[in-house]
N, C-alpha and C positions, 0 to 999 in steps of 0.2 A: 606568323600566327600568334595569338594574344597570348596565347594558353602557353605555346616556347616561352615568352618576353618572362609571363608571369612568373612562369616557373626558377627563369636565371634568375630574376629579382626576388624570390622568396628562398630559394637553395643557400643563398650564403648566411640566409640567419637559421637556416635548423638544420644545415647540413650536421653538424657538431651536437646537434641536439638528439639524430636520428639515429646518425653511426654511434652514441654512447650507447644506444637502447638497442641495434641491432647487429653488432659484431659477435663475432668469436661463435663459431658454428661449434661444435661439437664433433671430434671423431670418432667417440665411443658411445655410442647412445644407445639404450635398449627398452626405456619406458614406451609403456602404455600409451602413453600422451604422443610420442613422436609417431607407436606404428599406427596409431587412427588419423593423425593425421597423414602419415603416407597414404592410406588407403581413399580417406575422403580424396586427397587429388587425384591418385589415379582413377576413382569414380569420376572424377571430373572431365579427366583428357579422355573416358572414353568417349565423352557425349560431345565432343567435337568432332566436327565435322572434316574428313583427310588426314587424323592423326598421324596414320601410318607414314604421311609424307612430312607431316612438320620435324623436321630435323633438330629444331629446339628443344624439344621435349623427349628427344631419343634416349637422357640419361634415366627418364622419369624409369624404374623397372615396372616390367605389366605385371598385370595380374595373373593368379594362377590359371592354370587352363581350364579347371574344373571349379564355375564361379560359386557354384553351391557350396561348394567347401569352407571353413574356414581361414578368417584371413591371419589365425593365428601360423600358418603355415607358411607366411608370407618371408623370403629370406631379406632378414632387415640388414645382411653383412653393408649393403646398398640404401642406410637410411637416406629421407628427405632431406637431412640440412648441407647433404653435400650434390643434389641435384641441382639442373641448371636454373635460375635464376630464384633460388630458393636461402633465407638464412633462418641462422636460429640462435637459442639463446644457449648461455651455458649449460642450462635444463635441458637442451636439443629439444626444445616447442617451437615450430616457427613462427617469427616474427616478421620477417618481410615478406613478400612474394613479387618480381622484379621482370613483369615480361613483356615488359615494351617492345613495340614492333617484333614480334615475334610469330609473324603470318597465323594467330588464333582465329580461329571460324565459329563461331556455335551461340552458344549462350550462355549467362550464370546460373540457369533455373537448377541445373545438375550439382552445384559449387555448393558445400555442406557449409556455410558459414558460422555455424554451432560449433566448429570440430576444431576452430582456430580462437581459441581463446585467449590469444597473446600475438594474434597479427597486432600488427602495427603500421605496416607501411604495406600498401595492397597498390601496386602500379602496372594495370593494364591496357593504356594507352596506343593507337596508332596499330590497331588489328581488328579485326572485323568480325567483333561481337554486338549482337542485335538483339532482338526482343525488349522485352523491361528487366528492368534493375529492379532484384528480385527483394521486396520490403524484410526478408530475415537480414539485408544486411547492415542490419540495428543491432545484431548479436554480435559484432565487431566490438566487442566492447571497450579495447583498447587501443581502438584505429584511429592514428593521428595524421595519417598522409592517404589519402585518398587521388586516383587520378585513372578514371574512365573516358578520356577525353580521347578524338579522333576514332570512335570507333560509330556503330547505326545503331546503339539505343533508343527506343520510343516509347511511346507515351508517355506519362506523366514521373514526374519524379517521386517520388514515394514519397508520404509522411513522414513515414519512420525514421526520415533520414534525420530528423528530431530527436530521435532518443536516445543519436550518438552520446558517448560521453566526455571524449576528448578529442575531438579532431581540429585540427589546426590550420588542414589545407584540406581544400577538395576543388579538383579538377574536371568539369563535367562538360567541356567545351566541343566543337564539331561533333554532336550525334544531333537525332533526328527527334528529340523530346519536344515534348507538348505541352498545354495544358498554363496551368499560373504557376509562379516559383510558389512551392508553401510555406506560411509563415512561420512552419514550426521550426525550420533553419533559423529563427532569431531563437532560439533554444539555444545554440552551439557558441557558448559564451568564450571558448578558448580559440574559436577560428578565427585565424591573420588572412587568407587568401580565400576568397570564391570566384569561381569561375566556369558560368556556367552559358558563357559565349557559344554565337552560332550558331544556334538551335531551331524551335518553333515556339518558344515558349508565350505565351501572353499572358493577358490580365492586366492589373497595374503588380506597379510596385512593390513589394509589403511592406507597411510601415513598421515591423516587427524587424526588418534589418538594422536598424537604430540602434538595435540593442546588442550589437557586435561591437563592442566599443574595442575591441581588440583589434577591429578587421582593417588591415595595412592595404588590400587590395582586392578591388571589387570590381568583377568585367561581366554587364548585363548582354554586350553588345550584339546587334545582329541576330536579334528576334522580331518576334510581333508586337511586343510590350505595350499597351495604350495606357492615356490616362496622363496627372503630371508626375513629377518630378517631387516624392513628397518633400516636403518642407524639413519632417526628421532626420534626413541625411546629413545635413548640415551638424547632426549633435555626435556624427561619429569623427573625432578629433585627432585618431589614431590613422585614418586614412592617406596612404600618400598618391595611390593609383586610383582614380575611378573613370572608367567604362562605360557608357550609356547611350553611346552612338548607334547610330541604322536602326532606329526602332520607330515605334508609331506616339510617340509619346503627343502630347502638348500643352499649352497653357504658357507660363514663362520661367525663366530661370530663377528659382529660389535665390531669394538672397541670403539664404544662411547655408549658402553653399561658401559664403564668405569666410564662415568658421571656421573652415576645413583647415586649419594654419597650416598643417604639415605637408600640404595636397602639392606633388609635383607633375602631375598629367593629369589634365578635365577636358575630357573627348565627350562631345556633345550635338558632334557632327551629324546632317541629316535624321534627324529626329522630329521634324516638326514643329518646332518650337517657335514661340512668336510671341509677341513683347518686347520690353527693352532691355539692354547688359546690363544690369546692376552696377551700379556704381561698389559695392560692394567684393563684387570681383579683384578689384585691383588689395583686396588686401595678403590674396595669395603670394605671399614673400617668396615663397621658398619654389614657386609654380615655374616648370621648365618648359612645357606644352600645353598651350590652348586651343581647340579647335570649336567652334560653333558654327562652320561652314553650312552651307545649303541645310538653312532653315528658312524661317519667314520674319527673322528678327528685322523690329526698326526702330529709328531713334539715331540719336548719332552714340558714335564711339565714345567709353569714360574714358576723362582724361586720368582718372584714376588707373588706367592700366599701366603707365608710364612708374608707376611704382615698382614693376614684377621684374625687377632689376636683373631677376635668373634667369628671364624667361628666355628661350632657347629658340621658340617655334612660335606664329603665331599666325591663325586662318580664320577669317572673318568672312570670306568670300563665300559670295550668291546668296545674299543675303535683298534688306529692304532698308540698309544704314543709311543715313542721309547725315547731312550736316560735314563740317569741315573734316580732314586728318587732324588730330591732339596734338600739339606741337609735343606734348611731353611723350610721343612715340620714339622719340629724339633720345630719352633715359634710357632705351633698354640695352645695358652697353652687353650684353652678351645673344644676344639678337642674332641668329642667321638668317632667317626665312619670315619673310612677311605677306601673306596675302588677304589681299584688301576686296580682290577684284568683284568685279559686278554685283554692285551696289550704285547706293543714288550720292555719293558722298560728293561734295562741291570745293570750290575752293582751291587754291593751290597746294604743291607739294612741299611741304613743312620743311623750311631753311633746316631745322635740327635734324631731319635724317643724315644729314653732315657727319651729325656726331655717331654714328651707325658706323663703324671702320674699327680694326687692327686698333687695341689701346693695352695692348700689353706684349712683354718681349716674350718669346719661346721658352716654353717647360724646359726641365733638364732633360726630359721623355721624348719633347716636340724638337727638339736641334735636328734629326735628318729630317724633319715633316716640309716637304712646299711652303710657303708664305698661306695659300690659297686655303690649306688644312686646316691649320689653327686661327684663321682670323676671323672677323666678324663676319655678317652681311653678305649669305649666298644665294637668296632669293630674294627678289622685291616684283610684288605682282599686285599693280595698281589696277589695271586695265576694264573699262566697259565699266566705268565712272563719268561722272560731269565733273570734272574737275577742269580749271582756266589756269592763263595764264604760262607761261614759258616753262621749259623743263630748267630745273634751278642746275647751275655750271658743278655746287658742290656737288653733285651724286660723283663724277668724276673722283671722286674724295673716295667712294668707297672699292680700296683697291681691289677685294677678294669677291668682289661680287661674279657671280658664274650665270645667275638669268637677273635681267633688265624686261620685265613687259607694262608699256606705258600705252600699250594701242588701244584705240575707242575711247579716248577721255577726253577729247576736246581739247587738247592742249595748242598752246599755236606758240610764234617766233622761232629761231632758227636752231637746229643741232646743235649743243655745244660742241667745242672743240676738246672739251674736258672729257668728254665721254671714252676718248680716243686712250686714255689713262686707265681705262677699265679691260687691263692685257689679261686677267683670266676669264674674262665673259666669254660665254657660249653660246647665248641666244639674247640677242634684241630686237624685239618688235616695238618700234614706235608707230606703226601704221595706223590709217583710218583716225588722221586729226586732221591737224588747220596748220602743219609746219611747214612753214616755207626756208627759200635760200637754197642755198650750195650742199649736197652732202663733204661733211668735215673731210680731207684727206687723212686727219688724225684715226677715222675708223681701222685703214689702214694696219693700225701700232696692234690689233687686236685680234694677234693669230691664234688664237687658241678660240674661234667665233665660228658655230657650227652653224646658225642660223640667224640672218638677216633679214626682217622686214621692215621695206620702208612706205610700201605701197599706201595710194589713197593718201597722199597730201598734196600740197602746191611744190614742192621741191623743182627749184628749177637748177639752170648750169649746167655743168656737164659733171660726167661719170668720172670720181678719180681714179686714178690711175693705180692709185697704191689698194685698190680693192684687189688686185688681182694680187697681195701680199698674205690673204689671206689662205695659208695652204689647206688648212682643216673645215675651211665653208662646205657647208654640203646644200643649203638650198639660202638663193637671193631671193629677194621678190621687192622690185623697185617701180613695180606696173602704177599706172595711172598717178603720174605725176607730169611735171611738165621742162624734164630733162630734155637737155638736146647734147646735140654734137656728135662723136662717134664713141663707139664702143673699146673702150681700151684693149689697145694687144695683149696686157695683160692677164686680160680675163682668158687667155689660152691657158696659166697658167696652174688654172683651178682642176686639180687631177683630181677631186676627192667631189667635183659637183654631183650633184643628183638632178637639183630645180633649179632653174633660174626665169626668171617673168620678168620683160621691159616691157610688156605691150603698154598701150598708150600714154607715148610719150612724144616727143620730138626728136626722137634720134634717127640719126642720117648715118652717111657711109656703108662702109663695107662691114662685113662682119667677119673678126680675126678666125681664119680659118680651125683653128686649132681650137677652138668652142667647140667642136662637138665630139675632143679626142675621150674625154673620160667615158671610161668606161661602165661610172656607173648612172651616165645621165639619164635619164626618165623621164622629163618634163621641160622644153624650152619654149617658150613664149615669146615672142618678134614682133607678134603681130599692132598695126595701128600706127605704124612710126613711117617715116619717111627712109627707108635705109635700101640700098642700090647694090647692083652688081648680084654676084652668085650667091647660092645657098651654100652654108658650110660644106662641105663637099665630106668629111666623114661625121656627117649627122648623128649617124645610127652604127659607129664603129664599134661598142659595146653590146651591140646589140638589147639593148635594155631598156631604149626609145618608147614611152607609151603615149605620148601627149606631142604634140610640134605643132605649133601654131607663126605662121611667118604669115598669117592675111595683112589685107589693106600697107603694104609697101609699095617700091619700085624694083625689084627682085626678075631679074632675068635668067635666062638660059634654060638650062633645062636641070628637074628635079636628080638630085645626087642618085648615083647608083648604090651609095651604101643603105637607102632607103628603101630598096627594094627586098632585103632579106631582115627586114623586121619584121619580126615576128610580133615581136611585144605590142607593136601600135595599137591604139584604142582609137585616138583623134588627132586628125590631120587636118589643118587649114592654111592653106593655100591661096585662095581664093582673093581677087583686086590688086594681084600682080602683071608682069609682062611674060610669064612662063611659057615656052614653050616645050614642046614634045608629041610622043604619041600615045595615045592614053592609054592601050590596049598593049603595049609594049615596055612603057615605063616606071608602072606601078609593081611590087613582087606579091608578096604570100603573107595575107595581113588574118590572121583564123579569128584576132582579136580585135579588128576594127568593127568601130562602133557610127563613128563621126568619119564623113567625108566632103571636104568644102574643095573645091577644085577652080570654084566659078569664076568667070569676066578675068580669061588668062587669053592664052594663045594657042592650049591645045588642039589637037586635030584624033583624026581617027574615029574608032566606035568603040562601044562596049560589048565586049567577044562575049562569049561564053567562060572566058578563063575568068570572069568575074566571079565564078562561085565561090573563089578562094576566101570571099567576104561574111559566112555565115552570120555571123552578129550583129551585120551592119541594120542599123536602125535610121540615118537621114545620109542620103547622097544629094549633092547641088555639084551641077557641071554646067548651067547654063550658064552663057556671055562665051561659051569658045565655039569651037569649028566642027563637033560632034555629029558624027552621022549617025544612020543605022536609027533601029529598035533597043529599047531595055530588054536585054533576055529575062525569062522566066523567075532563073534564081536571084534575080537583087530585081524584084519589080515591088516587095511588101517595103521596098526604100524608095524613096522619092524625092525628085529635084524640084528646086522652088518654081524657075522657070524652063522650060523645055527649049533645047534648041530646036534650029530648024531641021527637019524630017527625023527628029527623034520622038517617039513615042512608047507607051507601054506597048509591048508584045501583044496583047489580048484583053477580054474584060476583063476587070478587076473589082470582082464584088465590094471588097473591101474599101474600096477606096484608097485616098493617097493618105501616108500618114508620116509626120513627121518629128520625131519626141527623142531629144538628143542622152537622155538618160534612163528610156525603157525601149524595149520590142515594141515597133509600131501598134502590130494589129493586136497585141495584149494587152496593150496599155488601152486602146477605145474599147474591146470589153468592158476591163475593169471601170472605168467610168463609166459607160452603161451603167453598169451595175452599181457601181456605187452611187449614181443619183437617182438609181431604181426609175432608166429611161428619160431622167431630166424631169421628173416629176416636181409639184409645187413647193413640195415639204423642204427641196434642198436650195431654192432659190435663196439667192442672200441681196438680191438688186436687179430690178430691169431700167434700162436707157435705150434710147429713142431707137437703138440699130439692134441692141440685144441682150439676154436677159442669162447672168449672172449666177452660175451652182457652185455647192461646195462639195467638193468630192476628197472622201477618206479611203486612201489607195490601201492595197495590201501590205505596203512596203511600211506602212507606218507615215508619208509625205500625206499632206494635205495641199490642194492644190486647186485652184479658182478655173471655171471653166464658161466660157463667154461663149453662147450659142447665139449667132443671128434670126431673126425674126421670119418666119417663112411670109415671103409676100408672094402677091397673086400677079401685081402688075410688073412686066417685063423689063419693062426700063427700073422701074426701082432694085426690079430684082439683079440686074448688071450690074447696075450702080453700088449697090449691097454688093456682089460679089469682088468688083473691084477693089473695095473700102476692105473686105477680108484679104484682098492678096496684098493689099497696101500693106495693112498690119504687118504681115507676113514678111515680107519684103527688108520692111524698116528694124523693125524688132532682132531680126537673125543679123542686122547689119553692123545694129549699135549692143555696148553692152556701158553700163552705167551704174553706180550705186543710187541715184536716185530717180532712173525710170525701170518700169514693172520691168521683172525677167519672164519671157516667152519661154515657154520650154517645149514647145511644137504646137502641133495643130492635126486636124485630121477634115480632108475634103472628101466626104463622102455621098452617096444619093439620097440617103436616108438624113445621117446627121453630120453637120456640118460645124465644127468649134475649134476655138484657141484654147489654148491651155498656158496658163500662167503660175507665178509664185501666187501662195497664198498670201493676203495680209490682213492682218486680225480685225484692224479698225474701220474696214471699210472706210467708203469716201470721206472726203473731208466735207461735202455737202452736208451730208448723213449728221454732221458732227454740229454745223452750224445751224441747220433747221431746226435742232433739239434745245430748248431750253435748258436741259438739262444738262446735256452732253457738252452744251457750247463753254459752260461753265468749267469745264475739265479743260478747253484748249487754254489754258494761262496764257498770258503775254508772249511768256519768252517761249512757250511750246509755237507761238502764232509764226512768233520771228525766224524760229527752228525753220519752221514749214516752209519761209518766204525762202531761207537761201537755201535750202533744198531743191525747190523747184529753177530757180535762179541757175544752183549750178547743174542740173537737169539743160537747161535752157542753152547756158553757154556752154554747153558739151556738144549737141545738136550742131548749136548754129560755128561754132570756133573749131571745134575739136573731130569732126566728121569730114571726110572727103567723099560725095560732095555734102554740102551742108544743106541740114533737114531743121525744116520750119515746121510745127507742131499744128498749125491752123488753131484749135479746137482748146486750149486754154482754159477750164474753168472749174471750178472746189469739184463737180461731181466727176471730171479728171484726175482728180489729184486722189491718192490710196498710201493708208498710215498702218503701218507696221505696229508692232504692240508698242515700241520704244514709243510713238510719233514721230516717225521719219519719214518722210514725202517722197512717194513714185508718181513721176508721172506716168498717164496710161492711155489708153487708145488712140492709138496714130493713124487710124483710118482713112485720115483725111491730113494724113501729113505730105509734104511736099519737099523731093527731092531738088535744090537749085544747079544751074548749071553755073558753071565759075566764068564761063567762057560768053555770056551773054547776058543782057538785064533781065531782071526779074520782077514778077507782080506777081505779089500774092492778099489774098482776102482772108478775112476771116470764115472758117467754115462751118463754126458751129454758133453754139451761143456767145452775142456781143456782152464780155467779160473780163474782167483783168483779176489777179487773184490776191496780189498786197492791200485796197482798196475793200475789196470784198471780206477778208481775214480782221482787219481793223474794223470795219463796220459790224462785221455779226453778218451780213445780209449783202444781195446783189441790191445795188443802187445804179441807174443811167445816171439820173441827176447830179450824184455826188464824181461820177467818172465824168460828164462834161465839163462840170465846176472845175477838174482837175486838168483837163486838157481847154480851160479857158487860157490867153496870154499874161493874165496876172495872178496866175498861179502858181508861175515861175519864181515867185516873190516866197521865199518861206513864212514872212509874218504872216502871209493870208491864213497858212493852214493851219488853225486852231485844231490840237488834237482832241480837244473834251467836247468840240460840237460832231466828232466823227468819229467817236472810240465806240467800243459794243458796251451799251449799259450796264451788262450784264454779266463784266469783267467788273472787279474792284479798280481803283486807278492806279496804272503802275508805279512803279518806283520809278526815280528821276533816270536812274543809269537806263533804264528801259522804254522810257519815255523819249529820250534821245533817240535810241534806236527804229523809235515808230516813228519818230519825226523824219529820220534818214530815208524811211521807206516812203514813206509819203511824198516824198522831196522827189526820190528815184520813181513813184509810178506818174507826179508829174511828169517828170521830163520823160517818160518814155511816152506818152502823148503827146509830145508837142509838134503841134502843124506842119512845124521845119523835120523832113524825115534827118537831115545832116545833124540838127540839133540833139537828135534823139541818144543816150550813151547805148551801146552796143552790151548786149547780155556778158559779155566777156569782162566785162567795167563793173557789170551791178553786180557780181561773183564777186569780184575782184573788193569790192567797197564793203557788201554784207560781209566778207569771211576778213578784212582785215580791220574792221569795226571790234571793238572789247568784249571777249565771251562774258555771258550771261549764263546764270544756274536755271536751268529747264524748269526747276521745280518753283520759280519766282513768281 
């Protein structure tokens, strides 16, 4: 809490100040002065509330029994300067009153503030006094420590607190005040510390705090405050703390916040704030902490910050930065923690973080400290940037670094081996770029690495072996990449796993049985590889199992028994194995299953009635086995994609069939009911030729796109539509991909009949090219984003699927852009499963279209797509890019220009006459993602 921080940093300069003015109680005391004020307090403790039980106050003496009386009969043997948390002066008047956390209830309206005319230190913090802060206590006329903080004061702060005359601190932080700070607090020309964090306070700022020229430390934080950031603050030079995050503020950052020379912490975090960092900023020398995190700032970073030689801390993240990293980021040699993340910043990662390491020997203090305590460099957090270009070998260089997050920045070439050098890292996420190669066995060297992601790149080779030297890994995640080989025995090694994900990959063999001994595993993911033989055989020996995904393998025998007494399960996938069993005898007692995939195995049996063990369950799929029998009652609101033979629901089913892997079927078609108020016009966001597009705002806070088919009249169209919706269906629950839409169910019912998908903000890419306006947003390089987007959409399908699935239907009103501009493909309606085992023909199903062609032009063209699939188009001199660019782009930069050339080249040859000639989508992935990144914002 701020109000602690502030108070340790202000305690050691008035400690000495306080105890001169408030020691030496008095044993003998008999004036006047002390017994009114015994009295005014114990007027006080009686107006609280449970006195009798507050044990702190048990020395206070009560009052006489007969109150009419006077209090000159009161027996002072027991004066106030020797009650509990009470002192006084040599005169016996008291000067402190000390009742922090002291269980108080009540309020101060009873508290005689006239009767203490030599308080000085008044501390009732961290007890649970409310009402208002009653404006007599102006009569404090010699209160220099003030601290009401942590208790439910409200409403507004008083005036009066103006016509203090010496206060030097006031603590007014966690209560419940309202209203605007008043300006007559620029009155209290002796106060070092305000602090009046936490609250409700609003208004703006007062320009009347300017005139604190004394004030060391200022904490507005974690009000309503609107308005900017006056420009006077900049003239309080005495400052070394200021405070002014989580408020409503905006406008931009004062530059005569530059002035501040003394200022070692400027938190300015979530406030709203928008403009650019002042170059001015970097003159804070003495500055230890900077935060300006989640605002709306843009511009790129000063290289001026590279001065704040002190600076300790520094968060720039979820911002609107653009422009390269400062190499002069490389200066702050006292630097632990840097985050940069999600912003637009480009560029590669500055050679001179090098210099970011251990550059001095241990204190005489530091000799027992770790290396890891005293040195530089414990966070670096680039991530969900455009940044290019290889991860540079020097980070390796920074020995004490504990988090490495480089994920979502576009980075591409191979892991360094230097990384392997980073033995106190705890968490690296490289995931979600363009790195290819071997993962390093050097990762290995980095046991003290709680968390690994490598997921979402090209990664190929195999799994080293020395992962499994990791003793303290608690979650992997190495999914979708294009790893083969088998599974290290090693990895039995990992007693401390929780997560681990390989799904789609290439990995084969067996899996070292001893993966599923930890105890505290949760979550393993298999699924999509090629891998054989049995399932870990003690799966679920922890019992602690909530997730298991082993689909689309070659997985035989039959499901482990330790499977059966998980409890914890949520989701189970199974399904596109050789499994055998009986389904009705070899499933246990799941109260938390959610997700059930069983399909195109080998089971046999029925589903008993012992299926009610299932409450939860929201999507069951068992077709492709040997299932007889009816769905009983209790699991029929779950439904399977396709029905085996003689299985059916038990009875009608009003409701229809629903299937939505993250909510209760039949509550979740409600709420969409109701949230498009019936699928009315208002929520439509697109119709296409089969069906017409809503946007529905769930209860849960998810927004989520909901695709209703068209009711027709004529029978065959209307099969043909229903077909086209179980295709979807079908394809969607099969594949899972970063850039085709995510299905999240669907619902077949008599009434309404709809898929249910991810939302994405930008609608089609049609939508984007038919607008003059909007076409002007998709830049060059946003254009090129989109091609190898859908590219590697395309080679996932047709490479990465068994069997492999051809899209038919191709074209911009397919393609849907996330707010980033990242390309999903979407409606599969009319996509097509091949068989491996025989030829195939397939046509196009929808609109004749190709989408690199269309992107570059602005517009669908036949003519320019024949001119492309003529046989001298194979020729790159034919293709003039400035007779076939969109006008209505400026003309790109050379580096960019290449790359439309490359594209052109590629949606030739994918036309050409000769189908052998044609390269295979696995090739045009493979060309677009090892082509030179480009900054999106070009």
């Amino acid at each position: 809490m701020a109000s602690s921080i502030s108070k340790r940093v202000c305690s050691t300069l008035f400690t000495f100040l306080l105890f001169a003015q408030l020691v030496c109680p008095s044993n003998a005391v008999s004036s006047s002065a002390s017994t009114m004020e015994a009295i005014a307090l114990l007027k006080w403790k009686s107006t609280l509330q449970n006195e009798t039980q507050t044990s702190h106050l048990s020395s206070w003496t009560s009052l006489p029994n007969n109150r009419s009386n006077s209090y000159t009969d009161l027996n002072l043997s027991t004066n106030p300067c020797t009650w509990f948390g009470i002192s006084c002066n040599p005169a016996g008047s008291v000067i402190r009153m000390d009742l922090t956390n002291s269980s108080l209830k009540g309020t101060l309206h009873g508290f005689i503030f006239s009767s203490f005319p030599n308080l000085a230190y008044l501390e009732l913090s961290l007890n649970d006094l409310f009402e208002t802060i009653p404006s007599k206590i102006s009569y404090l006329s010699k209160l220099i420590y003030l601290d009401l903080s942590g208790n439910q004061f409200s409403e507004k702060i008083p005036l009066e607190i103006g016509l203090l005359t010496n206060p030097q601190i006031i603590y007014l932080c966690g209560n419940q005040l309202n209203g605007s700070i008043p300006k007559e607090i620029g009155h209290l020309k002796s106060l070092t510390v305000l602090d009046v964090c936490i609250n409700f306070l609003d208004g703006s700022i007062p320009t009347s705090l300017a005139d604190l020229r004394n004030l060391i430390y200022l904490s507005l934080f974690h009000n309503k405050l609107s308005g900017s950031i006056p420009e006077e603050i900049g003239q309080m030079k005495s400052l070394i703390v200021l405070y002014l995050h989580e408020n409503q503020l905006e406008g931009s950052i004062p530059t005569s916040l530059g002035g501040l020379e003394n200022l070692t912490i400027l938190y300015l975090y979530k406030t709203h704030l928008s403009g650019s960092i002042p170059q001015e900023i970097g003159k804070l020398k003495y500055l230890k902490a900077l935060d300006l995190s989640e605002n709306q700032l843009h511009g790129s970073i000063p290289a001026s910050l590279g001065n704040m030689t002190n600076l300790v801390y520094l968060a720039l993240f979820e911002n609107q930065l653009s422009g390269s990293i400062p190499r002069e980021i490389g200066n702050l040699k006292n630097i632990k923690d840097i985050d940069l993340s999600e912003n637009q910043l480009f560029g590669s990662v500055p050679a001179s973080f090098a210099n970011l390491r251990i550059s001095r020997k241990p204190t005489f203090l530091e000799r027992n400290k770790a290396p890891e305590e005293i040195g530089q460099m414990k966070s670096l957090n680039l991530h969900e940037n455009q940044l290019e270009g290889s991860i540079p070998t020097s980070l390796g260089g920074l020995e004490n670094l504990t988090i490495l997050y480089l994920y979502k920045t576009h980075l591409s070439g191979s892991i360094p081996q230097e990384i392997g050098k980073l033995k106190y890292l705890k968490a690296l996420d490289l995931s979600e770029n363009q790195l290819h190669g071997s993962i390093p066995a050097s990762l290995g060297n980095m046991t003290n690495l709680v968390y690994l992601a490598l997921f979402e790149n090209q990664l190929s080779g195999s799994i080293p072996r020395e992962i499994g030297n990791l003793k303290n890994i608690k979650d992997i995640d190495l999914s979708e990449n294009q790893l083969f080989g088998s599974v290290p025995a090693s990895f039995a090694n990992l007693s401390n796993l929780i997560s681990l994900s390989l799904r789609e990959n290439r990995l084969s063999g067996l899996i070292p049985q001893g993966i599923g001994d930890s105890m505290n595993l949760k979550s393993l993911e298999l699924g999509s590889n090629l891998f054989s033989g049995f399932l870990p055989q003690n799966i679920c020996h922890g019992g602690s199992l909530q997730n298991f995904s082993a689909d689309n393998n070659h997985f035989t025998g039959r499901v482990p028994q330790s499977l059966k007494n998980c409890t914890s399960l949520g989701r189970l996938f199974l399904d596109g194995n050789q499994l055998i069993g009986d389904i009705s005898k070899d499933f246990g007692v799941y109260p938390n299953l959610r997700i059930i995939n069983l399909g195109d195995n080998n089971f046999h049996g029925k589903i008993s009635s012992n299926w009610g063990w299932c409450p939860k369950l929201g999507t069951l799929r068992i077709s492709g086995n040997n299932i007889i029998g009816s769905i009983p009652p209790e699991i029929e609101n779950s439904t399977q994609l396709h029905n085996d033979p003689g299985l059916a629901p038990s009875g009608q089913h009003e409701g229809g069939l629903l299937s939505v892997s993250t909510f209760d079927g039949r509550k979740l078609y409600e709420e969409i009911i109701r949230a498009t108020d019936g699928f009315d016009d208002m929520y439509c966001t697109g119709r296409g030729g089969h069906g017409t597009v809503y946007k529905a705002n769930l209860p849960t806070g998810e927004i989520v796109a909901v695709k209703k088919p068209h009711q027709l009249r004529d029978d065959h169209e209307e099969r043909f539509q229903q077909d086209q919706f179980l295709n979807e269906i079908k394809t969607l629950t099969e594949i899972r991909h970063r850039n085709i839409v995510k299905l999240h169910g669907f619902c077949s019912h008599a009434r309404h009949s709809f898929l249910v998908y991810a939302y994405l903000e930008r609608g089609s890419l049609a939508s984007f090219l038919e607008n003059e306006d909007a076409a002007k947003v998709l830049s060059w390089c946003k254009r090129l984003n989109i091609v190898k987007g859908v590219a590697h959409a395309l080679s996932y399908l047709h490479h990465d699927c068994s069997p492999p699935i051809v899209h038919r239907d191709i074209k911009s009103s397919n393609i849907l852009l996330d707010s980033q501009y990242e390309a999903y493909v979407s409606d599969f309606g009319t996509a097509q499963f091949l068989k491996l085992d025989s030829s195939n023909w397939t046509s196009l199903a929808g609109t004749y279209g190709f989408v690199a062609p269309e992107l570059v032009q602005g517009k669908h063209s036949n003519d320019f797509i024949t001119s492309l699939s003529s046989p001298t188009s194979a020729n790159s001199s034919i293709i003039e890019l400035k007779d076939v660019m969109d006008q209505r782009l400026p003309s790109p930069a050379c580096q960019v220009k290449d790359k439309l050339v490359t594209v052109l080249k590629l949606a030739a040859d994918c036309l050409n006459l000769c189908p052998q000639s044609r390269p295979t989508m696995h090739m045009i992935s493979q060309v677009l993602s090892s082509a030179p990144q480009i900054a999106r914002h070009s």
